[in-house]
C-alpha positions in Angstrom: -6.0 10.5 30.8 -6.7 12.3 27.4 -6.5 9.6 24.5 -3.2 9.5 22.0 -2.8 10.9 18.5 -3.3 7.4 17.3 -6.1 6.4 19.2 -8.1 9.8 18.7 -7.0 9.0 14.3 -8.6 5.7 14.6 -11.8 6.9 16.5 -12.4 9.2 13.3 -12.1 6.0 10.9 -15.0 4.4 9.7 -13.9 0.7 11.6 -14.7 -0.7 7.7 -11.1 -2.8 8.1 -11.2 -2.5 4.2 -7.8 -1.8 3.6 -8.3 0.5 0.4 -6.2 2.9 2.3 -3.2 1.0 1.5 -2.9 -0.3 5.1 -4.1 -3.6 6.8 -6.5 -1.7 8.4 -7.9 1.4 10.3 -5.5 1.9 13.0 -2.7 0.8 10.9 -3.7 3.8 9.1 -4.5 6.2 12.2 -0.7 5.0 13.5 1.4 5.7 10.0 -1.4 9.5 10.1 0.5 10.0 14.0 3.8 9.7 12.5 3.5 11.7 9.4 3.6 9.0 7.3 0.5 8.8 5.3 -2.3 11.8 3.9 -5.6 12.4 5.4 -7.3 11.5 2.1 -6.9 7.5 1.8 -10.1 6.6 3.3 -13.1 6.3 1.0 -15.2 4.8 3.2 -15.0 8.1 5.2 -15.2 10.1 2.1 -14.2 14.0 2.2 -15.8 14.8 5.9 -13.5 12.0 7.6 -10.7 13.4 5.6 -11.6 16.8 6.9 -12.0 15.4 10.5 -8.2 13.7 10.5 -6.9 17.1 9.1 -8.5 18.9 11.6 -7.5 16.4 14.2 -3.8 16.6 12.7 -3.7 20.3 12.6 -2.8 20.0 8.7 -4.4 21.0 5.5 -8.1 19.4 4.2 -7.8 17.2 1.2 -11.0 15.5 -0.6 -10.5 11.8 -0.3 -8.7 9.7 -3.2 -11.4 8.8 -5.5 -8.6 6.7 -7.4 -9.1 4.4 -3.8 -12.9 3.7 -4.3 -16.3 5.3 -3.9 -17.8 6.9 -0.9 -21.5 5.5 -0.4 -23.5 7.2 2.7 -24.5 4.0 3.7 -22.1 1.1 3.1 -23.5 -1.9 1.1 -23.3 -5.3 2.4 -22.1 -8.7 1.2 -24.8 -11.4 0.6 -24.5 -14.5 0.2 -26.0 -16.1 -2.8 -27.1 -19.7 -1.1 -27.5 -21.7 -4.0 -24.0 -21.2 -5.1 -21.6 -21.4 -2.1 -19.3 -24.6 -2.2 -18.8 -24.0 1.7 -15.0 -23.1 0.7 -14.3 -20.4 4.0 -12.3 -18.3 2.0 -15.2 -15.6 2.4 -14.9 -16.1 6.0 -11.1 -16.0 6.1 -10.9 -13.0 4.4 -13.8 -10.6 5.9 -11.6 -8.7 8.9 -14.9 -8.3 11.3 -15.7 -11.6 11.2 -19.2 -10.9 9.5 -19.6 -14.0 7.9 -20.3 -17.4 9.5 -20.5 -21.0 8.2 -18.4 -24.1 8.0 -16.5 -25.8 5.7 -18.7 -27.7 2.9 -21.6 -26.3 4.5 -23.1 -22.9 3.1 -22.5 -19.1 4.6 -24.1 -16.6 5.8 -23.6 -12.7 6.6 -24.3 -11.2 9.8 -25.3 -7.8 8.3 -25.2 -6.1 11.5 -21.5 -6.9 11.9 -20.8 -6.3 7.6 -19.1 -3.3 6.8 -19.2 -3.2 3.3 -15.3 -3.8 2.7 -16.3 -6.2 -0.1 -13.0 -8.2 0.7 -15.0 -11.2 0.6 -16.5 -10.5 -2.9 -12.9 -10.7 -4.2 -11.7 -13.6 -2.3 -14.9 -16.4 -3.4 -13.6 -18.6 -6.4 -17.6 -19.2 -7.3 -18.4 -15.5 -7.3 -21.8 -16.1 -5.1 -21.1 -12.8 -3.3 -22.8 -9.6 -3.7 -22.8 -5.9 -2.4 -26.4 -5.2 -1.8 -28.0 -2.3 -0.3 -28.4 -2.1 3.3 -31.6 -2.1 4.4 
């Protein structure tokens, strides 16, 4: 059985659950793209060749992605946890939607970079600001 609208939309998403599309995630995005409800160019984390691939997927007209959402990088960053600071508060962990961070409460954090997609939720959810977007290696 060939795969839905939505499900082939949310195959072409980067997965980055980063909600700078204006939805609270990817295939809340790919669902409102199926019904016509949303423009190909909300994703920056795919940048202008995901937007082309959801226009061509969607039969419609190519737009560049919506700078005015974010930056496009090639390769995501990732969070890092800057040790000496965390207060062990979880509000990182309750906030990244891949579960990329791990730690318990009062005790320090830690980011599975592997599982990171450089949503930088996190960064704006810490109240001691001991999170940064680094590189990925």
């Amino acid at each position: 059985m060939p795969p839905s609208l939505v499900e082939r939309l949310d195959r072409l998403l980067p997965q980055t659950q980063c909600g700078q599309c204006g939805f609270d995630g990817c295939r809340p995005y790919a669902d409102a793209l199926a019904r016509g409800e949303a423009d190909v160019d909300r994703c920056p984390p795919g940048g202008d060749a995901g937007a082309r691939a959801l226009a061509r997927a969607l039969e419609t007209v190519a737009l560049p992605f919506d700078r005015e959402r974010g930056e496009h990088h090639a390769l995501p960053p990732v969070a890092l946890v800057i040790e000496a600071d965390c207060i062990g508060c979880t509000k990182c962990i309750q906030a990244c939607p891949v579960d990329a961070i791990i730690g318990g409460s009062k005790l320090m954090h830690t980011v599975l970079v592997d599982a990171c997609t450089g949503c930088a939720l996190c960064v704006q959810a810490c109240p001691v600001d001991c999170i940064e977007m680094v590189a990925a290696a």
